[in-house]
C-alpha positions as CSV (number, residue, x, y, z in Angstrom):
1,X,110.0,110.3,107.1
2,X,110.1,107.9,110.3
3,X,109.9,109.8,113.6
4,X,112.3,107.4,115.3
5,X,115.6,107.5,114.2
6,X,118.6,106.2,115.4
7,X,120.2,108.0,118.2
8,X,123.7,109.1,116.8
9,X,126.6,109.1,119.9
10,X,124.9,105.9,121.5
11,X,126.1,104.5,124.1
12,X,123.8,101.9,125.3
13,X,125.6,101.1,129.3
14,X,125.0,105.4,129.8
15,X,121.5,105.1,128.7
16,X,121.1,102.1,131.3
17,X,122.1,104.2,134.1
18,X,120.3,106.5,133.2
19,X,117.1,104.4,133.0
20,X,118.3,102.9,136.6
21,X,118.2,106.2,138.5
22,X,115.2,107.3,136.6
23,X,112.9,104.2,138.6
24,X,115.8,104.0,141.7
25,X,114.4,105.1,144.9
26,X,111.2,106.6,145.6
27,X,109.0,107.7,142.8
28,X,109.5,107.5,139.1
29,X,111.2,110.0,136.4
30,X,109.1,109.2,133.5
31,X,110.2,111.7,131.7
32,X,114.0,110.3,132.1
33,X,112.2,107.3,130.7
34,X,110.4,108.5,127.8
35,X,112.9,110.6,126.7
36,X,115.8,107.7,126.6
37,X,113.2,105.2,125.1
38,X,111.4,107.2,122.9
39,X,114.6,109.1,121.3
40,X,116.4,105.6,120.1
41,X,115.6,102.6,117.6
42,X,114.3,99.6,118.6
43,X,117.5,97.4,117.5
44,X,118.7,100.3,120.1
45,X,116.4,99.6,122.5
46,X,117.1,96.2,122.7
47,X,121.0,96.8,123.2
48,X,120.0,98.7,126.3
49,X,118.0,95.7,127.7
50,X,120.9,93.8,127.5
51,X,123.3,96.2,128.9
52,X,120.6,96.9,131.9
53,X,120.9,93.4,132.9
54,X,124.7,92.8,132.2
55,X,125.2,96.0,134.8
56,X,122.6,95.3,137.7
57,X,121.3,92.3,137.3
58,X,117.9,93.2,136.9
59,X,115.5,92.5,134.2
60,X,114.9,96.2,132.4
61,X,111.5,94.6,131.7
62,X,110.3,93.8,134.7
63,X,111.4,97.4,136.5
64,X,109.2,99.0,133.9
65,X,106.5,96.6,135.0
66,X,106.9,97.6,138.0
67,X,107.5,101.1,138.4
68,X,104.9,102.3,135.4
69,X,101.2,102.1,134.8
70,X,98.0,102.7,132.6
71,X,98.3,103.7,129.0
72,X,101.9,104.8,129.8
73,X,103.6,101.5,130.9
74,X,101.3,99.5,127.8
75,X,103.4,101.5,125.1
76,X,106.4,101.8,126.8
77,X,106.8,97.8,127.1
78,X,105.2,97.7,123.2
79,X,108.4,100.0,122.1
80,X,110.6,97.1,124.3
81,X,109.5,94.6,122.0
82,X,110.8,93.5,118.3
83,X,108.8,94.5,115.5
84,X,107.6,91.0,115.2
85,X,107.6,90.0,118.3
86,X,105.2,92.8,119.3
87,X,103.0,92.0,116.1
88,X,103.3,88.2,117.4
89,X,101.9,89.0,120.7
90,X,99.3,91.5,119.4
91,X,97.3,88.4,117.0
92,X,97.6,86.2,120.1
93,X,95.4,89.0,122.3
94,X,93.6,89.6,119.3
95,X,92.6,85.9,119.5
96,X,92.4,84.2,122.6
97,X,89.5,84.3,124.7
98,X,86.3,84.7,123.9
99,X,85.3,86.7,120.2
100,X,88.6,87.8,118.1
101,X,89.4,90.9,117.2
102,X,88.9,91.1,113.5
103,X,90.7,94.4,112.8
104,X,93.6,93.8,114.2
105,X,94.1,90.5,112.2
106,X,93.4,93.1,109.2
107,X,95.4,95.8,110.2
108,X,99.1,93.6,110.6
109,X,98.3,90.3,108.4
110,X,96.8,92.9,105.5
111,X,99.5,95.9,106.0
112,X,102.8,94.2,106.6
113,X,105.7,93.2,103.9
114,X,106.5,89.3,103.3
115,X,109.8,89.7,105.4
116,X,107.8,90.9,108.2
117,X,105.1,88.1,107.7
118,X,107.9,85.6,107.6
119,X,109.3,87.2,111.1
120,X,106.0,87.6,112.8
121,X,105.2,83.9,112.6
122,X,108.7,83.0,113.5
123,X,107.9,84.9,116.7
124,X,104.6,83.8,117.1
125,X,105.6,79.9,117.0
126,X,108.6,81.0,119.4
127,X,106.4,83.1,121.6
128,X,103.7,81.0,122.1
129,X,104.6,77.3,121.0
130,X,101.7,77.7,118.7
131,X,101.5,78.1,114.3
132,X,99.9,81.5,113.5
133,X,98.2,79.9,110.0
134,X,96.4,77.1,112.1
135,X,95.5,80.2,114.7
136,X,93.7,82.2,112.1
137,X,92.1,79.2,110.5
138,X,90.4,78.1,113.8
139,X,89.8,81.9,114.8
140,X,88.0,82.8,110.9
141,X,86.0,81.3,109.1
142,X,84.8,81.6,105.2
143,X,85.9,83.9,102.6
144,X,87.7,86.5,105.3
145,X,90.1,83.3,106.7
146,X,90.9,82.4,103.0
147,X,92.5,86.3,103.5
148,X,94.1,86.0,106.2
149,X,95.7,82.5,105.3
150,X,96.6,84.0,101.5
151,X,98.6,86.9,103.7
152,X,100.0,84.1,106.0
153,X,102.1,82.9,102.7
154,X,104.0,86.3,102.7
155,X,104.1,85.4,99.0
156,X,103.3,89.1,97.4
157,X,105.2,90.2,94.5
158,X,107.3,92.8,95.5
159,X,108.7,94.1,92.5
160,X,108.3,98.0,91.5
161,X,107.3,96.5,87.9
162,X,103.8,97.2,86.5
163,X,102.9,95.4,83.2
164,X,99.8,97.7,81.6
165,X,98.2,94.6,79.6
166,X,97.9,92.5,82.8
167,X,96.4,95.7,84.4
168,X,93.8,95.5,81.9
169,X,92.8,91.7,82.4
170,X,93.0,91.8,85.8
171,X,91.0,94.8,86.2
172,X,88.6,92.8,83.7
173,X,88.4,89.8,85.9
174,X,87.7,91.8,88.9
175,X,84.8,93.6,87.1
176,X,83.2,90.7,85.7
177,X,84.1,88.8,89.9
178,X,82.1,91.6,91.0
179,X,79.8,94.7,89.1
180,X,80.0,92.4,86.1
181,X,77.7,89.7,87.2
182,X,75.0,88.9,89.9
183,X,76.8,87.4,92.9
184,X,80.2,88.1,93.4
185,X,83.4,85.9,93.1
186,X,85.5,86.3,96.3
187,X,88.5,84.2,94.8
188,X,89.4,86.3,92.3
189,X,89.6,89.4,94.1
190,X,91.1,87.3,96.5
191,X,93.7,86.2,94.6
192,X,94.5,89.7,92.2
193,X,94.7,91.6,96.0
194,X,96.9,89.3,97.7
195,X,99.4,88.5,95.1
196,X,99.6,91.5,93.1
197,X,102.4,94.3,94.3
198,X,101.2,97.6,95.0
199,X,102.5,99.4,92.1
200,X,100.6,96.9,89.8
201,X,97.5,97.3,91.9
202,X,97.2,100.9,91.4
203,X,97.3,100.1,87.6
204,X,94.7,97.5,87.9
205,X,92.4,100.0,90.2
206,X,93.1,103.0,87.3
207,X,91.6,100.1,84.8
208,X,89.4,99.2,86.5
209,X,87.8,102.8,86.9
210,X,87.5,103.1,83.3
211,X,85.6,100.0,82.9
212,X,83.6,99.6,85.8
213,X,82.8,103.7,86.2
214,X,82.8,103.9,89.6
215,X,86.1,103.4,91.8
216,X,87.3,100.2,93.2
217,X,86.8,100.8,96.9
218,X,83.2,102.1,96.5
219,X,83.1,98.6,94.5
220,X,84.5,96.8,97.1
221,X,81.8,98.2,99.5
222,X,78.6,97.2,97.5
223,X,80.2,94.1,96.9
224,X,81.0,92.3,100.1
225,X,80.5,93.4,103.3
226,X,81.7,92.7,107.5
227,X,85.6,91.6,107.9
228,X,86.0,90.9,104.5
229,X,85.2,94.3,103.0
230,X,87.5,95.7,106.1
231,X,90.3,93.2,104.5
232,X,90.4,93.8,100.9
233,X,89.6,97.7,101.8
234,X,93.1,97.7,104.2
235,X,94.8,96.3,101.3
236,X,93.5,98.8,98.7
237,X,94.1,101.7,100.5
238,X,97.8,100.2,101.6
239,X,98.2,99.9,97.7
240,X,97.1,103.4,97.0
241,X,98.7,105.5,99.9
242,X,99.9,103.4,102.9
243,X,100.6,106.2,104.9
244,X,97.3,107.5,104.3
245,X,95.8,104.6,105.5
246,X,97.4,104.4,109.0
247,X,96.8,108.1,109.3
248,X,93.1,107.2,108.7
249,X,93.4,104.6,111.2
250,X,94.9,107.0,113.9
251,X,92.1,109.0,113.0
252,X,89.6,106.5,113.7
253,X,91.5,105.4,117.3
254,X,90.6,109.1,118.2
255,X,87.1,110.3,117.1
256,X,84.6,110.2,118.5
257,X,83.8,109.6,122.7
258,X,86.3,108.3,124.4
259,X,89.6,106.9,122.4
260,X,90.9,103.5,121.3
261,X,93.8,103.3,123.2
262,X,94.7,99.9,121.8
263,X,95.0,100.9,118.6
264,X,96.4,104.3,119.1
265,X,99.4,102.6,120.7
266,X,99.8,100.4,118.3
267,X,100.0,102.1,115.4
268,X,101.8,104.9,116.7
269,X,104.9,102.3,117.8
270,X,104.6,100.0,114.5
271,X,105.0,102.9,112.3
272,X,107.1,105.2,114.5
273,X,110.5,103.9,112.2
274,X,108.7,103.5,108.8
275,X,109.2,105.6,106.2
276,X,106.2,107.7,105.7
277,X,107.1,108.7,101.9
């Protein structure tokens, strides 16, 4: 289940006064804040902004700026966003500058539904006056940008349907892409992972087990390796389980020394209202 639900009883100009008195005056009542913000949808969310500014005037946004800090104020203004508009903003960081940061180009463009693909680059032109596809083509390079471009389509199947004899062939082509010969064929696992719904894919990955003997992550791995592996093993594991694989990532954001706060945030407020079933 989704940990953020709508709050039932809402009433979005009591939560704004609320949110007013909890950064009026000296000091700050986070936990007036968090409990408000964190307690109601996003669409919910986003009434209150409005109200906030209809009934003093003031830019909700900006008092949050203002009166929070650190790791706090980071994922309080991430919750403030859209879905998509937050994703939007989150490619742009993870591209401009120097370097890019390849996972999380993997971790949105290889997780998230056409609709949201569609919405994201809405954003992303709207945000920043700039086309996401001819971002990620200047940003990657090779077989990894083909990826990220094929995702850009938001052009999956999405069907529930699963047809057993294309399982077979497909699992057949990837073989023979990959284990099946010396090299390895990046367009047509390519194509099979990017097109393919995820019901279908979990046929084609049984299949494929039978013929190729080993599983088709470990495949994946002795296959191809850097952002590319990372790409096609996001979408494998979002075919197979996707809350399992966000739960791995969480897992990953905190091992180890020190934590990745980036990530943590980010997942945690991207999946807080998606079904984990």
């Amino acid at each position: 289940m989704a940990s953020v639900h709508p709050a039932p009883d809402f009433d979005a100009e009591e939560d704004a006064k609320v949110l007013r008195k909890a950064m009026k005056g000296f000091g700050t009542d986070e936990d007036a804040i968090t409990e408000i913000l964190c307690h109601r949808s996003n669409d919910q969310r986003q009434e209150i902004e409005t109200m906030f500014k209809q009934a003093y005037g003031k830019d909700l946004i900006d008092e949050l700026k203002s009166e929070l800090g650190g790791n706090y104020e980071k994922a309080i203004l991430a919750m403030m966003q859209t879905p998509a508009v937050y994703d939007a903003t989150c490619l742009r960081k993870a591209m401009k500058g120097a370097g890019t940061d390849e996972s999380t180009l993997i971790e949105i463009m290889c997780t998230r539904k056409n609709d949201e693909l569609t919405a994201i680059k809405e954003a992303y032109n709207a945000e920043f006056e700039r086309d996401l596809e001819e971002d990620l083509v200047s940003e990657t390079s090779g077989h990894f940008e083909r990826l990220l471009v094929s995702m850009c389509q938001a052009n999956r199947d999405e069907t529930y349907e699963v047809d057993d004899e294309a399982a077979e062939s497909d699992a057949q082509e990837l073989f023979d892409a990959g284990e099946g010969k010396w090299g390895t064929d990046e367009s047509t696992f390519n194509m099979i992972l990017a097109l393919r719904n995820f019901n279908q894919l979990r046929a084609i990955f049984r299949e494929y087990e039978k013929i190729a003997g080993k599983d088709i992550l470990e495949s994946i791995k002795g296959e191809v390796g850097g952002s590319l592996e990372d790409g096609y093993l996001t979408i494998a594991r979002a075919a197979m389980d996707t809350p399992a694989l966000f739960a791995r990532l969480l897992y990953k954001s905190m091992k180890g020394l020190g934590t990745d706060d980036k990530t943590l945030i980010r997942i945690v407020v991207t999946r807080s209202e998606v079904s984990s079933t």
